[in-house]
C-alpha positions in Angstrom: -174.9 59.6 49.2 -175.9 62.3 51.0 -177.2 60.5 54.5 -176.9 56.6 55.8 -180.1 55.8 57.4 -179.7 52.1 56.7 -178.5 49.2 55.1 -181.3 48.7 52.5 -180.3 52.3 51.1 -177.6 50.8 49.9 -176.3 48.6 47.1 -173.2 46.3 46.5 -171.3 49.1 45.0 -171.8 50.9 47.6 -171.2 48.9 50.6 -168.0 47.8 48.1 -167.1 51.7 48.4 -167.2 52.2 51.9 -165.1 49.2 52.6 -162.7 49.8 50.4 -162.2 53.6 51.9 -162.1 52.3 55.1 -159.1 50.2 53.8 -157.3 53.5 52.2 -158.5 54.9 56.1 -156.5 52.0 58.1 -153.7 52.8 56.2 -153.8 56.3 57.9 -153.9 54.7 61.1 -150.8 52.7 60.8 -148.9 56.3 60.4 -147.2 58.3 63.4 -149.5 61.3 62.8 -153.0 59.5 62.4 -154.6 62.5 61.3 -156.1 64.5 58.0 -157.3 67.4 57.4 -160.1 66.4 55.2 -163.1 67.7 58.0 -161.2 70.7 59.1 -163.5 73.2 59.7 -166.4 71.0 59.6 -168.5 70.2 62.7 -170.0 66.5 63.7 -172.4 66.3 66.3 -173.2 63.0 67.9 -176.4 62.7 69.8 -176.8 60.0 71.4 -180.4 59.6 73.7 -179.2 56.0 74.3 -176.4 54.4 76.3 -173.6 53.8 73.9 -169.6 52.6 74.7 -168.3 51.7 71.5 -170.4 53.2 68.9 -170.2 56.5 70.6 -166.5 56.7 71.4 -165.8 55.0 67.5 -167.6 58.0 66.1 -165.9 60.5 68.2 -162.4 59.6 67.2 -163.1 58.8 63.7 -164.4 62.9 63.4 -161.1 63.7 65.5 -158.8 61.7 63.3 -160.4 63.6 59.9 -159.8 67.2 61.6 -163.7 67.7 62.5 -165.0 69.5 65.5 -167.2 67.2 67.7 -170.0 68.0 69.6 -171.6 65.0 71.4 -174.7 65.2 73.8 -176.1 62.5 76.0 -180.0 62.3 76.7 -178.9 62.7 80.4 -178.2 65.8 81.6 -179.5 67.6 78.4 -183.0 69.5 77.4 -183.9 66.6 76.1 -184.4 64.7 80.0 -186.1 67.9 80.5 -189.2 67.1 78.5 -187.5 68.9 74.7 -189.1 66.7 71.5 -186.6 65.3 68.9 -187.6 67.9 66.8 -186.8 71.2 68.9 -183.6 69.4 69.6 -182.9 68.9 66.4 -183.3 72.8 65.4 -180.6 73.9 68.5 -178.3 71.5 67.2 -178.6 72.5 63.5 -178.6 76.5 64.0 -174.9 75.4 64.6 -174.3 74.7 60.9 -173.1 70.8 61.7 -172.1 69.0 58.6 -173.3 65.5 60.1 -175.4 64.5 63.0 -175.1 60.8 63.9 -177.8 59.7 66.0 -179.1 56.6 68.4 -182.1 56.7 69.3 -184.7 54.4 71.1 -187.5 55.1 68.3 -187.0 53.6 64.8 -187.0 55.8 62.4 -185.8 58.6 64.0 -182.6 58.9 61.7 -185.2 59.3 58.8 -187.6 61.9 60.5 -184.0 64.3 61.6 -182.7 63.9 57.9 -186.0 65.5 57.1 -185.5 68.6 59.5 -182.0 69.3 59.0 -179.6 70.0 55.7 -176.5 68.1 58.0 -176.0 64.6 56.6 -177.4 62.2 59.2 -176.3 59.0 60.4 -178.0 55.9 61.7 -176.1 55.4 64.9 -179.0 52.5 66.0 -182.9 53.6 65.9 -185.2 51.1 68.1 -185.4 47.5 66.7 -184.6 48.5 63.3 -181.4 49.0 62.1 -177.7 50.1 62.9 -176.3 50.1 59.5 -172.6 51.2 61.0 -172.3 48.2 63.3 -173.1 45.8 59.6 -170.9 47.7 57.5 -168.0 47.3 60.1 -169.1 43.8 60.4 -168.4 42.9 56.7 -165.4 44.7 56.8 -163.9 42.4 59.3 -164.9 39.3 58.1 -163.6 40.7 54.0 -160.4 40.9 56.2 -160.4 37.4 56.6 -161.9 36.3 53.4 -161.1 37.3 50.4 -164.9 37.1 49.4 -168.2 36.6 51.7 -170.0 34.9 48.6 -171.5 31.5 49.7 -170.1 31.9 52.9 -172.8 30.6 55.9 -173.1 33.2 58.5 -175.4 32.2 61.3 -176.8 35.3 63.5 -177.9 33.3 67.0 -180.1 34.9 70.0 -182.3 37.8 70.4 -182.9 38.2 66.8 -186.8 39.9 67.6 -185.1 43.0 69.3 -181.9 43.0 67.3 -181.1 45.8 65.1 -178.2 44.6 64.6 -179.1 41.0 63.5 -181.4 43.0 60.8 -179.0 45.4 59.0 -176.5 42.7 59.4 -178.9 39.8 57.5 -179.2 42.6 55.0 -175.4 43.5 54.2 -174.3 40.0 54.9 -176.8 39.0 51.9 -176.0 42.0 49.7 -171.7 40.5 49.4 -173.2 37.5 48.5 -173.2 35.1 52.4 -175.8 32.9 53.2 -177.4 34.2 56.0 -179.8 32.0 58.5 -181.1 33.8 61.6 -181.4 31.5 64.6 -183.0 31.6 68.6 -186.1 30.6 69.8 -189.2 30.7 68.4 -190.7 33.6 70.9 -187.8 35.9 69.8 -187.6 35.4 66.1 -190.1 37.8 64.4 -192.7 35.9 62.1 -192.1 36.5 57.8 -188.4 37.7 58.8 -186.9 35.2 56.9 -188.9 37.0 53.3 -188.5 40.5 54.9 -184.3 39.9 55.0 -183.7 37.5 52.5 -182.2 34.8 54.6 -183.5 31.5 56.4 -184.5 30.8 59.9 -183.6 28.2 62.1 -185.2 27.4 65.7 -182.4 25.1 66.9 -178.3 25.0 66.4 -179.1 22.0 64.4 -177.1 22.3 61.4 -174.4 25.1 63.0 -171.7 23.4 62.4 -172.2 24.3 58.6 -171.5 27.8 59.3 -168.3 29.4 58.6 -168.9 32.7 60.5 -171.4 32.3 64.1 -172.4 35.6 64.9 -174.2 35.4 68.5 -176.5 38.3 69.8 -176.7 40.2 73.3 -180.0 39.0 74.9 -181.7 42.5 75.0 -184.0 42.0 78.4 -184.2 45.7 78.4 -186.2 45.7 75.1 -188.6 43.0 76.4 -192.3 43.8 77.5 -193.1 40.3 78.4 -191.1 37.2 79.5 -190.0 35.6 76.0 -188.0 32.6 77.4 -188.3 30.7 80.5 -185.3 32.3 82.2 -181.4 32.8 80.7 -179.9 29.8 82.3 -182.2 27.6 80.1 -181.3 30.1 77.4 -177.7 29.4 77.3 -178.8 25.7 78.0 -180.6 25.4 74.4 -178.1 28.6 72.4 -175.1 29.3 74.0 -172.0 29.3 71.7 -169.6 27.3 73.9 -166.5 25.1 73.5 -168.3 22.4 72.0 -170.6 24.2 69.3 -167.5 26.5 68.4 -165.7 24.2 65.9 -161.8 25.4 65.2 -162.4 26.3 61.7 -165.7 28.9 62.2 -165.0 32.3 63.2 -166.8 34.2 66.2 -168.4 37.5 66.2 -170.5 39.8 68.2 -171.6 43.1 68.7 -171.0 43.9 72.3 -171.8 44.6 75.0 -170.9 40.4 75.6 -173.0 38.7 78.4 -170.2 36.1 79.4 -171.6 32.9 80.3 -175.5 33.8 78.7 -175.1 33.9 74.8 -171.4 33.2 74.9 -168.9 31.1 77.3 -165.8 32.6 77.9 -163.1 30.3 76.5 -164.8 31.6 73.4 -164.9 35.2 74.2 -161.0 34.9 74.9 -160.4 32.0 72.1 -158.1 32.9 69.1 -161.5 32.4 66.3 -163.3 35.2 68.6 -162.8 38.6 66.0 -165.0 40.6 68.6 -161.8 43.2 69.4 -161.1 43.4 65.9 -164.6 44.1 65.3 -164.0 47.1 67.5 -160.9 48.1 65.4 -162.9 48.2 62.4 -165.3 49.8 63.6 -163.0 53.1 63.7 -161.9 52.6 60.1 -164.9 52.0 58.7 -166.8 54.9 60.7 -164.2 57.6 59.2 -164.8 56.0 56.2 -168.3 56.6 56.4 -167.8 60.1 57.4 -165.3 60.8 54.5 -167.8 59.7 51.8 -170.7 61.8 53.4 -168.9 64.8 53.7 -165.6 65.6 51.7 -167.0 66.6 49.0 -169.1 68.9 50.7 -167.4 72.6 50.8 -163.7 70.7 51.8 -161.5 72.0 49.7 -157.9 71.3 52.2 -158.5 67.8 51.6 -155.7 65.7 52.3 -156.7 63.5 49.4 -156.5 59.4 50.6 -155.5 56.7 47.9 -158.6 55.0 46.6 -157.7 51.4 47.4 -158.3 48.1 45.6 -161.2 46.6 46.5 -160.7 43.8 49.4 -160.0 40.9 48.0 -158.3 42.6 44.9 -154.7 42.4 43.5 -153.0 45.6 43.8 
């Protein structure tokens, strides 16, 4: 694997791979000294031309906790508010000899164009409306923490599933380890022939949600909207909000962030004990190192503090 540009680049074994590095990884974590040496020397550089909290910050440690150097730039305040193209950006970053370049951008398939003008590995840190393969690997990850196998599992993805990259790399790798996947929200925001495009079904109601094992609920992305796609969000959360009363005790809770309490999600939920959304974040550390680690150590890194290759999830020992 020499970049991750997105989830249908990858197969089982593969995702299967990740995951189970990113179990060897949390292992690390649980130490004193959380750190190894296996990026020393090396240099990631995170550019980021979209506002980011978690994905951003995730990325940054996980570099730091395998010894990288880390450069990260912000489209404010750099050339690139100044009027300088991807491209040229992409050239000043790479006469620095950086061994990745994870990158969010508002343009899908920008990951794919930089991978083209740089010999860095690249990473899909979001692009547009089309994927964020990180956020879906991390996902998985989670939920194989609390299963010991996601095959015939019914994951339901509800809300803004038209401008959701998540909701479309997650469809993908929650299909590829074997879940049934059904994407739900109104009809305005759910993409016609997306159900044969992802491999999954569609629903247009929470009819049939209390099926699920895992409800996965998306941000409402007003940002991302041209046009007025529903009649306003309190009618929204009317017809989709997880709540109380659609949350049954046995389904677990997920969701990206950043949350819009009392739109796609109440709070009791938020703060109930089936809600995984801060483990989600935890993972996402793990999982992100891990994703680093396979890229890059065996790349020119030969101090290697070499990590255990786990069993997969779900394994005996």
């Amino acid at each position: 694997m020499q970049h991750l540009l997105g989830i249908e680049d990858l197969d089982r074994e593969q995702i299967e791979r990740i995951l189970a590095r990113a179990e060897g990884l949390a292992e690390v974590g649980r130490r004193d000294i959380k750190k190894v040496p296996t990026l020393r020397g090396r240099t990631v550089v995170n550019l980021f031309l979209e506002p980011s909290t978690r994905t951003l910050s995730s990325f940054e440690l996980a570099a730091k906790r395998l010894s990288a150097d880390v450069v990260s730039i912000k489209a404010q305040g750099s050339s690139v508010e100044k009027g300088e193209s991807l491209k040229d950006t992409v050239a000043t970053l790479t006469a620095y000899d950086p061994a990745a370049i994870v990158i969010r951008s508002a343009q899908a398939g920008a990951s794919r164009l930089v991978a083209q003008w740089t010999d860095a590995s690249v990473i899909n840190a979001g692009d547009g409306k089309h994927e964020h393969p990180s956020q879906a690997l991390l996902d998985v990850y989670t939920l194989r923490r609390h299963f010991d196998s996601l095959d015939g599992r019914k994951i339901w993805i509800v809300g803004d599933v038209a401008h959701s990259r998540v909701a479309r790399s997650c469809a993908l790798a929650f299909g590829k380890v074997g879940a049934e996947v059904t994407l739900c929200g109104p009809p305005t925001l759910l993409p016609r022939e997306i159900d044969r495009a992802l491999g999954c079904e569609t629903a247009d109601s929470l009819e049939g949600i209390e099926q699920a094992d895992v409800i996965y609920a998306l941000r409402m992305q007003k940002e991302r909207m041209s046009q007025s796609l529903i009649p306003s969000l309190r009618e929204y959360a009317a017809e989709y909000q997880i709540d109380s009363r659609r949350l049954l005790p046995r389904q677990l809770l997920m969701h990206p962030g950043p949350v819009n309490r009392g739109v796609e999600l109440s709070s009791e939920v938020i703060d109930s004990p089936q809600s995984l959304i801060t483990e989600q974040v935890e993972s996402g550390l793990f999982v992100r190192m891990a994703i680093l680690y396979e890229l890059l150590a065996g790349k020119g890194s030969d101090d290697s503090e070499p990590v255990s290759e786990p069993p997969r999830i779900g394994q005996p020992a």
